[in-house]
N, C-alpha and C positions, 0 to 999 in steps of 0.2 A: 952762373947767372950774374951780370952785370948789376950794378944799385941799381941802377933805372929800372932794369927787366924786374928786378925783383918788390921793388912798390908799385909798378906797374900790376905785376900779379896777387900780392896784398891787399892792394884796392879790388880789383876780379873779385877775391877770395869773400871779402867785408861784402861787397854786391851779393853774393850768393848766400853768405851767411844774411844780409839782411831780409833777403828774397824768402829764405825758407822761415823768420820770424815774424815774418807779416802775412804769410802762410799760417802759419800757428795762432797768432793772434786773431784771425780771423777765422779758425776754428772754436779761438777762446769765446769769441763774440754770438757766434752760434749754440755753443752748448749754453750760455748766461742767457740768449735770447728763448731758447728753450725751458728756459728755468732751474735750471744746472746751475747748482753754488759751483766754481772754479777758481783754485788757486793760480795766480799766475807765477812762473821762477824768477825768485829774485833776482837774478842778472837777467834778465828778458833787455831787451834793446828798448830803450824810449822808443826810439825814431819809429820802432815796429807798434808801440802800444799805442803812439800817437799820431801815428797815419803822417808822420812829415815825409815828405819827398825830400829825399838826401840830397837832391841837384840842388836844393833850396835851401843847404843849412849853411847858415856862418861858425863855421867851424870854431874859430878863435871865439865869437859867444858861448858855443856850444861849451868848449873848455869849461871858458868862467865858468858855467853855470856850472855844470859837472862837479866843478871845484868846491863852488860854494854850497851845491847839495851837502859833499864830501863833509866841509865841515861843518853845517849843522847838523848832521848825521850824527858828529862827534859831541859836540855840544848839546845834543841831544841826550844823550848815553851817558854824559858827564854829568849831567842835571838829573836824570834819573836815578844815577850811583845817589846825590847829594840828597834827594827828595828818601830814598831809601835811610839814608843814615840819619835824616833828623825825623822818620817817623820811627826807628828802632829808640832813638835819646830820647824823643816824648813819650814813647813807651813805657821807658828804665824810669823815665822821670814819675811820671803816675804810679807806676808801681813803689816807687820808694817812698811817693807820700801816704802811697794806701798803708804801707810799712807802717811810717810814723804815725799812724793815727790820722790822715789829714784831710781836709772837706771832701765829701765826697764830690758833693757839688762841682766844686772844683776839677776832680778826676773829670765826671762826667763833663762839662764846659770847656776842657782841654778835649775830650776826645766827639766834639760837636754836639752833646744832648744837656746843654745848659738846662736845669729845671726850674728857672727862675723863669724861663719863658712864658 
């Protein structure tokens, strides 16, 4: 198969894979319309979940966006590692003053039940 024939048929292929996910999605739409809680699969196709007409996308946008889903995805994950590690150190930290003797007030006001309120 020539390069041409064979993007030529890759494209086909994306057609038919997106054909039968907007198939699917609109059985998802049904079972939710029903009243059915429905997970949808994480790789599901946008363009399926959001009813766009593929003749109608700007590809080169589409990237970007992709992209920069991509790395707030990341920066997402990396903020949530960060928010994890400094609620485990306010943890060690309240415990080690409950140790030393230390207000409780205090503990409680670090962990939002200020009783001075």
């Amino acid at each position: 198969m020539s390069p041409a024939e064979q993007v030529k048929h890759a494209r086909e292929l994306d057609q038919v894979l997106l054909a039968a996910e907007v198939h699917e999605e609109e059985i998802v739409c049904r079972l939710e319309h029903a009243g059915l809680e429905v997970d949808r699969r994480s790789d599901a196709d946008p363009r399926a979940i959001l009813g766009v007409n593929p003749s109608r996308i700007d590809h080169v946008k589409l990237r970007r966006v992709e992209h920069r889903a991509h790395q707030l995805a990341g920066l997402a994950a990396h903020l949530e590692r960060d928010i994890q590690e400094k609620v485990a150190e306010i943890q060690d930290l309240q415990q080690r003053l409950l140790a030393l003797g230390g207000s409780s007030s205090l503990v409680r006001a670090g962990s939002g039940h200020d009783s001075r309120r």
